[in-house]
C-alpha positions as CSV (number, residue, x, y, z in Angstrom):
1,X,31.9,-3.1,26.5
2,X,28.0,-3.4,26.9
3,X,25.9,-5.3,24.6
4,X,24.4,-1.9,23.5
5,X,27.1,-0.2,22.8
6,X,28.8,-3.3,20.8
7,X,25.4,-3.0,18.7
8,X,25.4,0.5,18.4
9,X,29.2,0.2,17.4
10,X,28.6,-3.0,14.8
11,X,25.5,-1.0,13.1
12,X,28.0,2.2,12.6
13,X,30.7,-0.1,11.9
14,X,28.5,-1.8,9.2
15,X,26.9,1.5,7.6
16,X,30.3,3.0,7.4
17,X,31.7,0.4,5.5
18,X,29.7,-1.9,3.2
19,X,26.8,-1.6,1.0
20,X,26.7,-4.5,-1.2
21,X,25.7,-4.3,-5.0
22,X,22.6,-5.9,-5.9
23,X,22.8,-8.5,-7.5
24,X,22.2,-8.3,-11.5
25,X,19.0,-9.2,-12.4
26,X,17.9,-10.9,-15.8
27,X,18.2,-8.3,-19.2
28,X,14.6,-7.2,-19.8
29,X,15.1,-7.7,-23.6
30,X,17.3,-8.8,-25.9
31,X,20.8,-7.4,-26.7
32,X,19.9,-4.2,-29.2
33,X,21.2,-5.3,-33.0
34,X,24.2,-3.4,-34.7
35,X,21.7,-1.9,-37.0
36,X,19.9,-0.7,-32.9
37,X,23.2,1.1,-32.4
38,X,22.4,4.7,-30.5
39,X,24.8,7.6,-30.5
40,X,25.4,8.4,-27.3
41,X,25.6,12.0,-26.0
42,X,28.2,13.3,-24.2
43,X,28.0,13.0,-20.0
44,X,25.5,10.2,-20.7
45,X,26.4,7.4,-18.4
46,X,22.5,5.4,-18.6
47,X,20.7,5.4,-22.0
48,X,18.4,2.5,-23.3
49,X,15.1,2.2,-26.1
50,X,11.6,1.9,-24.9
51,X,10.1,0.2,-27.6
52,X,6.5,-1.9,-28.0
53,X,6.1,-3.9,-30.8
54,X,9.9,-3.1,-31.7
55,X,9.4,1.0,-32.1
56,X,10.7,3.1,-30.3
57,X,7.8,5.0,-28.2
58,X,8.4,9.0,-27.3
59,X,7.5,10.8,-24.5
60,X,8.1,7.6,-21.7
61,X,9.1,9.7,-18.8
62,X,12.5,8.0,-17.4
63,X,14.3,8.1,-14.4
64,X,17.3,7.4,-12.1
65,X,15.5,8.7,-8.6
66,X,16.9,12.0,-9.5
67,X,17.0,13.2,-12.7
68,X,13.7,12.7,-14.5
69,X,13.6,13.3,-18.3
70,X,11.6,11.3,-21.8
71,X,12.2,9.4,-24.5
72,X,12.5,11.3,-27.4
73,X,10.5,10.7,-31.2
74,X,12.6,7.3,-31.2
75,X,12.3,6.3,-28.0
76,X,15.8,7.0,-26.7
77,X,16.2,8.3,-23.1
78,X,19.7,9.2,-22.1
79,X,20.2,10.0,-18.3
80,X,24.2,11.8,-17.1
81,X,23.4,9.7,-13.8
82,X,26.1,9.7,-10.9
83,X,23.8,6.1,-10.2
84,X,23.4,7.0,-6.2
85,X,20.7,4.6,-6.4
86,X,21.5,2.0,-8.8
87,X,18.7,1.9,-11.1
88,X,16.9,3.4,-13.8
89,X,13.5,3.3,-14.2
90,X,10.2,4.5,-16.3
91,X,6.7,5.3,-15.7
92,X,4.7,3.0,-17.9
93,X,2.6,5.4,-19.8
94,X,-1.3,4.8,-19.6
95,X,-2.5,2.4,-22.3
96,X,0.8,-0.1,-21.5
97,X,2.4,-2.6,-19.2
98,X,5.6,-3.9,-19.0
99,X,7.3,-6.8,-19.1
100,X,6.5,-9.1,-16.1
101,X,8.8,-11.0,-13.9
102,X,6.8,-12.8,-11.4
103,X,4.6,-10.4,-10.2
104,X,6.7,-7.5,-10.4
105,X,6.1,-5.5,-13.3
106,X,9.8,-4.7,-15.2
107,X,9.3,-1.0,-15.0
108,X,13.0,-0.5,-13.4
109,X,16.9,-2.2,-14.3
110,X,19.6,-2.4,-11.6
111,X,22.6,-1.1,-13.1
112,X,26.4,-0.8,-11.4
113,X,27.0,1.9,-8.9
114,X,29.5,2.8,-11.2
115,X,29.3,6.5,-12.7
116,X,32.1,6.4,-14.8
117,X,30.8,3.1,-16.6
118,X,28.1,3.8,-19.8
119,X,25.5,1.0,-19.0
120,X,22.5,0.4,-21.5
121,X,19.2,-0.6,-20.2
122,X,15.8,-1.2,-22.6
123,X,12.6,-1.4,-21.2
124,X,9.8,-3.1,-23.1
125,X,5.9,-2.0,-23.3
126,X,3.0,-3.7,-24.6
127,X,-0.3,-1.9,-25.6
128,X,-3.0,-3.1,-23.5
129,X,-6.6,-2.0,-22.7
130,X,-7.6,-0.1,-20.1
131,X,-10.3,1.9,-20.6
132,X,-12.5,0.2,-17.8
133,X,-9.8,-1.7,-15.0
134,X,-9.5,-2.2,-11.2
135,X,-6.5,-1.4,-8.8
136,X,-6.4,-3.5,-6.1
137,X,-4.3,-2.1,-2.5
138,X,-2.7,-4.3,0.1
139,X,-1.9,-2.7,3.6
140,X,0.4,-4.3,5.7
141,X,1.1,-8.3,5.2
142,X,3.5,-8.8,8.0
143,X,4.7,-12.3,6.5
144,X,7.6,-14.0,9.2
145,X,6.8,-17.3,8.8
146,X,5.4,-17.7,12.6
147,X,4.7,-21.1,13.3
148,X,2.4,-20.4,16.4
149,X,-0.2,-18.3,13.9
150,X,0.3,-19.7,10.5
151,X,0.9,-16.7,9.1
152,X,1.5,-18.2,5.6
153,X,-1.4,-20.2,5.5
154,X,-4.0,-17.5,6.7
155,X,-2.2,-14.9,3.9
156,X,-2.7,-18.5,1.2
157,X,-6.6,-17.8,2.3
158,X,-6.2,-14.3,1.5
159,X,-4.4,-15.0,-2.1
160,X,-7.1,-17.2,-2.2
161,X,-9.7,-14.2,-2.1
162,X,-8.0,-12.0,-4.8
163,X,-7.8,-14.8,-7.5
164,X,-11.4,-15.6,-6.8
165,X,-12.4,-11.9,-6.8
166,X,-10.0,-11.1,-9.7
167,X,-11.9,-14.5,-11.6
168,X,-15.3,-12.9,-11.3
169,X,-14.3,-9.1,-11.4
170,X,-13.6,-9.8,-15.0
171,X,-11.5,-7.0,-15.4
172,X,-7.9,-6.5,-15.9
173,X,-6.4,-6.0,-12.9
174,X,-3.3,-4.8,-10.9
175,X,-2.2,-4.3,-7.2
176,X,-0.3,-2.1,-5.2
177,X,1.0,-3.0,-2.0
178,X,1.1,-0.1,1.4
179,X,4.6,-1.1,3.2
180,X,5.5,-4.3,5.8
181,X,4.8,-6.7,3.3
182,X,7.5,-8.5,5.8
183,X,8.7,-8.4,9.6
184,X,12.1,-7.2,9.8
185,X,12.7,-8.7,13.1
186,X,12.6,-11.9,11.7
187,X,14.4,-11.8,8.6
188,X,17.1,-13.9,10.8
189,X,15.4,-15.5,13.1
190,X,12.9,-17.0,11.1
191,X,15.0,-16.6,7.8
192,X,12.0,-14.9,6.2
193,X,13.0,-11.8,4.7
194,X,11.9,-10.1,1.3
195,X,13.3,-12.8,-1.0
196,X,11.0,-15.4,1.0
197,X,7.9,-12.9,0.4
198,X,8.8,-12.6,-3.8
199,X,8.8,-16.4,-3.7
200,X,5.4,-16.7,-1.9
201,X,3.3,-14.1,-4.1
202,X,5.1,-15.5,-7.1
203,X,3.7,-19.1,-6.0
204,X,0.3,-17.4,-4.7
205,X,-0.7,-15.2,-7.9
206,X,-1.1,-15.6,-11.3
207,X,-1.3,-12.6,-14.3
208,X,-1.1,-10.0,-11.3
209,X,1.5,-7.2,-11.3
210,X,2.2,-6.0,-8.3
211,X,3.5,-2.3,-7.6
212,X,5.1,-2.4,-3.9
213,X,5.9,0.5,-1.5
214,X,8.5,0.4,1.4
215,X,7.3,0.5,4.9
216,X,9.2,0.7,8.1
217,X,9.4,-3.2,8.2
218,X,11.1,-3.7,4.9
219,X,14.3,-2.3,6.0
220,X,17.1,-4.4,6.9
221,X,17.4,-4.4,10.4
222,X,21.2,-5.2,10.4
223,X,22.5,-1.6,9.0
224,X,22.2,1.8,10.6
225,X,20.2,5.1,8.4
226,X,17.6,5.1,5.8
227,X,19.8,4.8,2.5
228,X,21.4,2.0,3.4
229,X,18.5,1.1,5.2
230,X,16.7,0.3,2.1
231,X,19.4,-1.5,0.3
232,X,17.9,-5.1,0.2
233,X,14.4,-3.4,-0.5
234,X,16.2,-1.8,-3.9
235,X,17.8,-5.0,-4.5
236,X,14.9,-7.2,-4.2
237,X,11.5,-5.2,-5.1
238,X,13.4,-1.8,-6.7
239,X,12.5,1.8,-6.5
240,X,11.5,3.2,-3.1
241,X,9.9,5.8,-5.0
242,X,8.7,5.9,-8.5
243,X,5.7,6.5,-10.9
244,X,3.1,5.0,-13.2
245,X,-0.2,5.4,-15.1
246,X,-3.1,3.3,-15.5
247,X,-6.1,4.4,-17.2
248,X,-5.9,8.2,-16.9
249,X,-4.4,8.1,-13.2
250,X,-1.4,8.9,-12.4
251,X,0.2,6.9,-9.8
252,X,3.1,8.3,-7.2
253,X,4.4,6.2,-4.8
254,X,6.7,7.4,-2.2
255,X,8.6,6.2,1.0
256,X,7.6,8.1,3.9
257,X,10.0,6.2,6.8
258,X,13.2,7.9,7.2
259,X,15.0,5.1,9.0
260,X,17.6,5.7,11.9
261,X,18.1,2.0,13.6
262,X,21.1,4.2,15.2
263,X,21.3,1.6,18.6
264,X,19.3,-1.4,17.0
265,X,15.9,-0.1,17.9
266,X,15.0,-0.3,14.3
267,X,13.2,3.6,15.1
268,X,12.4,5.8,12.4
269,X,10.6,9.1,12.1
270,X,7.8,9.9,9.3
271,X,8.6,12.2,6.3
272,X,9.3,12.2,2.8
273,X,12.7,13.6,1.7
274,X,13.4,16.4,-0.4
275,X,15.2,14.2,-2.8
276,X,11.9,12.8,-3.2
277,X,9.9,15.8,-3.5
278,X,12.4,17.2,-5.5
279,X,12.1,14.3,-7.7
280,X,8.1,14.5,-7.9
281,X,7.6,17.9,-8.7
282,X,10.0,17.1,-11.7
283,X,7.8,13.8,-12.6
284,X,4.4,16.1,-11.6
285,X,5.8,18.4,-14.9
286,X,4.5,15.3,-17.4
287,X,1.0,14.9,-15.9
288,X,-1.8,17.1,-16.7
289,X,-3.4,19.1,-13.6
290,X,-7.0,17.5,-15.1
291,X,-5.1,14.2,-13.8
292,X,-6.2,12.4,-10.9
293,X,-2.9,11.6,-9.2
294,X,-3.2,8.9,-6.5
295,X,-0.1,8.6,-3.9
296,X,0.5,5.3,-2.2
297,X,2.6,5.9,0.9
298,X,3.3,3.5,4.3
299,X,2.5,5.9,7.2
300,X,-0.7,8.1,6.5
301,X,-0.9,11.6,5.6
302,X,-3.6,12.3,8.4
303,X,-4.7,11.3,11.6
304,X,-8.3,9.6,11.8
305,X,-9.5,13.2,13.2
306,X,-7.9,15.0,10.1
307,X,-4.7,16.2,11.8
308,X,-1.2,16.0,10.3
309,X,0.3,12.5,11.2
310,X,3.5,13.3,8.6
311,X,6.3,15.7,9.4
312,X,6.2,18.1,6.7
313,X,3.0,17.7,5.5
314,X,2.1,20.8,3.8
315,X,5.7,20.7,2.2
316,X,4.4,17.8,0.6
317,X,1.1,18.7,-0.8
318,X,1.8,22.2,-1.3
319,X,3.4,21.0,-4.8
320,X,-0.3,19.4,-5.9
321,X,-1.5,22.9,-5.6
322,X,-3.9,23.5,-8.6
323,X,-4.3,19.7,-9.3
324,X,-8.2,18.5,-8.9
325,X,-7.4,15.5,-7.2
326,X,-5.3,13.9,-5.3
327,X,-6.2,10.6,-3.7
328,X,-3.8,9.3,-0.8
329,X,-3.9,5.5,0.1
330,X,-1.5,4.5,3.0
331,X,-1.5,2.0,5.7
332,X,0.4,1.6,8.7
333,X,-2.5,1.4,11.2
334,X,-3.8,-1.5,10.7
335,X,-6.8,0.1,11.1
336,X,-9.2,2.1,8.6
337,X,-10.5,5.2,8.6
338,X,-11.2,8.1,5.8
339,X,-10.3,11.8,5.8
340,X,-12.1,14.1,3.4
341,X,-10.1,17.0,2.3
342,X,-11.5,17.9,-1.0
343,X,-12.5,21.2,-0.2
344,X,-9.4,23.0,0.6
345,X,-6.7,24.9,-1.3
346,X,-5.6,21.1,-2.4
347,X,-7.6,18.9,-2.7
348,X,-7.2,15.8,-0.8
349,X,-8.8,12.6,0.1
350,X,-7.3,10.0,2.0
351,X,-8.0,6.4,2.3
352,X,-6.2,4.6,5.3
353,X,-6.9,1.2,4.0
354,X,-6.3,-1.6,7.3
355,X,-4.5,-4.4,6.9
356,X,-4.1,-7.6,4.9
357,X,-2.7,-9.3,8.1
358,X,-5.5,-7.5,10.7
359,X,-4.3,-7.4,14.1
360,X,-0.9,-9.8,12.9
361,X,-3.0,-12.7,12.1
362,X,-3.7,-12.9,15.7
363,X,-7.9,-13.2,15.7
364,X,-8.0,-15.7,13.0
365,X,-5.8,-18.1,14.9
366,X,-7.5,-17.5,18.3
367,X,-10.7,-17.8,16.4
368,X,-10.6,-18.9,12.9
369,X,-12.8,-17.0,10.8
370,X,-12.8,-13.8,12.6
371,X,-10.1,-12.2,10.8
372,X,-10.3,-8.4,12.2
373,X,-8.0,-5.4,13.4
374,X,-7.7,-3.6,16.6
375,X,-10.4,-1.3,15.4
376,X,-12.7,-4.0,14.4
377,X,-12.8,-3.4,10.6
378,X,-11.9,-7.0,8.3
379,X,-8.5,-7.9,7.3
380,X,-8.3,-7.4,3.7
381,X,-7.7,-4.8,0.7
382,X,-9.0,-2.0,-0.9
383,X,-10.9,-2.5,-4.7
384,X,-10.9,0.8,-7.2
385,X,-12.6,0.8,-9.9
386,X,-11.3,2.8,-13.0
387,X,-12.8,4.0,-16.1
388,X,-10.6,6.8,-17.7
389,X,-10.2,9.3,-14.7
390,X,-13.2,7.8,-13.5
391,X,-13.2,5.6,-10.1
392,X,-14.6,4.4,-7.1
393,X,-13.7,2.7,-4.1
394,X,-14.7,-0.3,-1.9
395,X,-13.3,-2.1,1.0
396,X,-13.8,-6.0,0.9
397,X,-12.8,-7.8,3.8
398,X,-11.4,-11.5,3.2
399,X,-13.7,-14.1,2.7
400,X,-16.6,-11.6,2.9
401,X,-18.3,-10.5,-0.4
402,X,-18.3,-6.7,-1.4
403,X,-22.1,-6.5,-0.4
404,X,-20.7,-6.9,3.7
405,X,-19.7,-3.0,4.6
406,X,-20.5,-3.3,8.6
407,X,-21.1,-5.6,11.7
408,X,-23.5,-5.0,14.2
409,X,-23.1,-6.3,17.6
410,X,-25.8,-6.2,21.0
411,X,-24.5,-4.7,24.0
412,X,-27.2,-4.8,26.3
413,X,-30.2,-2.9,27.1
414,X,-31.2,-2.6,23.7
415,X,-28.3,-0.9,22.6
416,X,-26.8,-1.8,19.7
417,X,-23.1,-1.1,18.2
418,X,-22.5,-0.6,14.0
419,X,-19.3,-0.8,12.8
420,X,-19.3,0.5,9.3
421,X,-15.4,0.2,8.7
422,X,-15.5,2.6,5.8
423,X,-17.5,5.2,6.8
424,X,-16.8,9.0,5.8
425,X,-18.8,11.6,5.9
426,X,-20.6,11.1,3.0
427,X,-22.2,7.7,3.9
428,X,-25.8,7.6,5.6
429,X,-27.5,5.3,7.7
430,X,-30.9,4.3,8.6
431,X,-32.0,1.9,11.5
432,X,-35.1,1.2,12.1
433,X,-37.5,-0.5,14.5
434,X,-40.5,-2.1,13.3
435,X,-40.9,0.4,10.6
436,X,-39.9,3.4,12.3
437,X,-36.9,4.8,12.8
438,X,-33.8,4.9,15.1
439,X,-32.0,7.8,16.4
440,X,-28.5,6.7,15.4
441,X,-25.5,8.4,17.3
442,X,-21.7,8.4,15.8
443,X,-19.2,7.7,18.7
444,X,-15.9,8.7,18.8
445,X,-14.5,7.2,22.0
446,X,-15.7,3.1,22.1
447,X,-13.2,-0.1,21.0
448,X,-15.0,-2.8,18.9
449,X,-17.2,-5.4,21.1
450,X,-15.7,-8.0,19.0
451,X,-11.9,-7.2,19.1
452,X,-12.2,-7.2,22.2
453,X,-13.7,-10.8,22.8
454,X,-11.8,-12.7,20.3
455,X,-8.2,-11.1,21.2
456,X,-8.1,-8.9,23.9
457,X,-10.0,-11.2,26.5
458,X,-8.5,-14.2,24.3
459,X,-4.8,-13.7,25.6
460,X,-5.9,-12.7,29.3
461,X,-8.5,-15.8,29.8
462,X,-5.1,-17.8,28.3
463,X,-2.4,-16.1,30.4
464,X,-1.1,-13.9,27.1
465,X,0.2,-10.6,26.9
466,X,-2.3,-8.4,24.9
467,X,0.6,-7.2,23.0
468,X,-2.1,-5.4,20.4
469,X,-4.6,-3.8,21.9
470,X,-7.7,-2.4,20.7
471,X,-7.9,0.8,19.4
472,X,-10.7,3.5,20.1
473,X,-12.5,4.3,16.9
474,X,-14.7,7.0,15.3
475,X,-16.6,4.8,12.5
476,X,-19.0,2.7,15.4
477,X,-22.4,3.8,15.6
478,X,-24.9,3.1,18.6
479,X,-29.1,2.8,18.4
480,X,-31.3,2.0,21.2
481,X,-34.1,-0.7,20.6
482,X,-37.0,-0.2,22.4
483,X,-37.1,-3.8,23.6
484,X,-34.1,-6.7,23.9
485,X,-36.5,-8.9,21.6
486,X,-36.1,-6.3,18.8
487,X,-35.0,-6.8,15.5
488,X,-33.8,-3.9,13.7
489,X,-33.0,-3.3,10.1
490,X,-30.1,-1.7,8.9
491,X,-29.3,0.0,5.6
492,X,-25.9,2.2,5.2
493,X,-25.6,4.1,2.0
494,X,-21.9,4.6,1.2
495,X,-20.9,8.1,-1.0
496,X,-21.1,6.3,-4.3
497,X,-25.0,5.5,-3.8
498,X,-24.7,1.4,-3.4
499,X,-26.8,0.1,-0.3
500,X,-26.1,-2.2,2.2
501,X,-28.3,-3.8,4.1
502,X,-29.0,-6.6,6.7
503,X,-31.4,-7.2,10.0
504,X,-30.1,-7.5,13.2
505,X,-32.3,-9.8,16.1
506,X,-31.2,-8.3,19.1
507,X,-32.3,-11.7,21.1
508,X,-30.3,-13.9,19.3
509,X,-27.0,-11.9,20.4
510,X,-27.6,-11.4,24.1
């Protein structure tokens, strides 16, 4: 028998025959008092209080991944689950939080795959203010533990960044993480999996919950098919697709990577199931159309030119028909770029929001310092700010302070490259030349100057494989000095009004 086919025929053998239990995690409140005793309706096989300040709170919207119903004037939910998931979870009403453990807010309870077992499961909530707060998002981490990058200690530097910016932001402040927070081919061989990445954030962050979202590199690379899949994700983080509020937005966050890993190839197509969908129009029932729903999702919703990059796209978005906004941040890419939607039959903006991890930690090792992606924007994460249904967006790249939007580079002649890593339409930019102005020209076709020095020519002039390269990008802009001694001053305008500016000698870069 062939090595490949003895995979192929462990993975089977494996999916068709085992999917562990997770392991019980800690009660998220106390056991209920005899006087706390709930009658329990027939069929009901999950029921629990949400309480805050020990009453009961109604109308927390509760579910177990399929059926989605609310507490009622007590606070009781009751759920007839068949438990095909193994949890129960709610969708923390604006104006709370929940119970922390770690970082991982205790929005969700394991309970036994069991549906002929009654199970009881409380969730707590505590009132909290959020009439002005930020949301931060983290695309792809990529932590393995690779010795040859320090992987770990660049991502400590990026920890770093958040508790300095969350220090001065002076706001309360939560996070929600885009997919590949790990590297699923070395959950073995580096025995860094998803448990190692809970410990690290745990050790890294303090009074930050942390809302994750699967990607194709947090499923276990040892089973075959998406449900089972995603089993040590459930066990570990919890709900591959749930709900919350904060403020007056309503979050969604789904998993868009239907997992095959069939012959070991750990492939996977992108779409969002129809138990999914199913299960969000049914949560979309509780949420005003006045709402601003925001969806975080691994693999974007569009391509950097604005065509479909998920299968089953408009079956998707079809259901936030007659919403006024609906705000998708994914990741994947490793690369950013915005896609501007708001005037069609649903509304929708998109944010692909690069990578915590850039190119794999692969520039700040080869040069430290220059932490970038293949399309030359900064490693780092996306910062919304929120007041009410209020918000607004920036991108801050680690270790660079909010007021750093582009990079401008010399590439002879006079010419000279912009990268504004955020761009969208709405921006503007003005170059100019000893007072006068600069024709400035949007290319669609060009890899960033810099990506291309620090990794690309990096691993040839070292005898490497460029195993990332760089990627062609439509937010770099080109000008033409008049003379190679120029200096030019820049000043980009994003769509919120704030100005960014800097001047650029053309001398001092040739």
């Amino acid at each position: 028998m062939s090595f490949t086919i003895l995979k192929k025929y462990i993975l089977i053998l494996t999916a068709a025959t085992a999917i562990l239990p997770c392991k019980k995690q800690e009660p998220y409140s106390p056991a209920p008092k005899k006087e706390d005793k709930i009658e329990i309706s027939e069929g009901t096989t999950i029921y629990g209080l949400v309480s805050c300040d020990g009453k009961g709170v109604p109308g927390v919207v509760v579910s177990d991944g399929i059926i989605v119903t609310t507490t009622d004037s007590e606070g009781v939910y009751q759920i007839a689950s068949q438990k095909k998931h193994g949890y129960v979870f709610i969708s923390i009403p604006s104006g709370y939080e929940s119970e922390s453990y770690g970082v991982q807010p205790r929005f969700f309870h394991m309970v036994e795959n069991n549906s002929n077992k009654v199970e009881r499961a409380d969730f707590k909530l505590f009132k909290t203010d959020q009439s002005e707060c930020t949301v931060l998002f983290f695309g792809d981490i990529h932590l393995a533990n690779r010795t040859f990058c320090h992987d770990i200690s660049q991502f400590r530097e990026f920890t770093a960044d958040v508790n300095d910016f969350i220090a001065s932001n002076g706001r309360r402040t939560y996070a929600v993480t885009l997919g590949d927070m790990t590297w699923d081919v070395f959950w073995n061989s580096n025995k860094y999996d998803l448990t190692s990445y809970l410990a690290e954030v745990n050790a890294d962050f303090r009074n930050l919950q942390i809302f994750h979202t699967m990607g194709n590199h947090d499923n276990d690379p040892t089973l075959a098919g998406d449900f089972l899949g995603e089993n040590a994700y459930k066990c570990i983080l919890g709900p591959t697709y749930y709900s919350f509020n904060i403020s007056g937005i309503h979050y969604i966050v789904l998993d868009d990577i239907m997992y095959r890993n069939e012959t070991g190839e750990r492939d996977f197509y992108r779409q969002v199931s129809d138990e999914q969908i199913a299960w969000m129009v049914e949560d979309l029932k509780y949420v005003s159309r006045q709402t601003p729903v925001f969806v975080a999702m691994h693999c974007p919703l569009y391509t950097d030119t604005g065509g479909s990059s998920l299968s089953g796209l408009w079956n998707l978005i079809k259901h936030f028909e007659g919403y006024d906004h609906i705000h998708f941040v994914t990741g994947h890419t490793h690369a950013m770029y915005n896609v501007d939607c708001l005037n069609r039959s649903v509304p929708v903006f998109e944010n692909n929001s690069g990578a915590v991890c850039g190119a794999w930690w692969m520039t700040g090792l080869n040069r430290p310092g220059t932490h970038i992606g293949p399309d030359g924007a900064p490693g780092g994460y996306r910062v919304f700010q929120v007041k009410g249904s209020s918000f607004d967006w920036q991108y801050k790249g680690t270790g660079l302070p909010l007021e750093t939007q582009f990079r401008a580079s010399h590439q002879g002649n006079g010419v000279v490259y912009i990268n504004i890593w955020d761009y969208d339409p709405l921006w503007e930019i003005s170059v100019t030349e000893g007072g006068k102005p600069l024709n400035v020209s949007r290319l669609t076709d060009v890899k960033d100057p810099l990506y291309l020095e620090v990794y690309e020519k990096y691993e040839t002039d070292h005898g490497y494989s460029v195993s990332y390269p760089a990627y062609e990008t439509n937010h770099i802009f080109s000008v033409t000095a008049s003379s190679p001694d120029s200096e030019i001053s820049i000043t980009v305008t994003d769509r919120f009004g704030r100005k960014y500016s800097d001047t650029f000698r053309i001398s001092s870069q040739s």
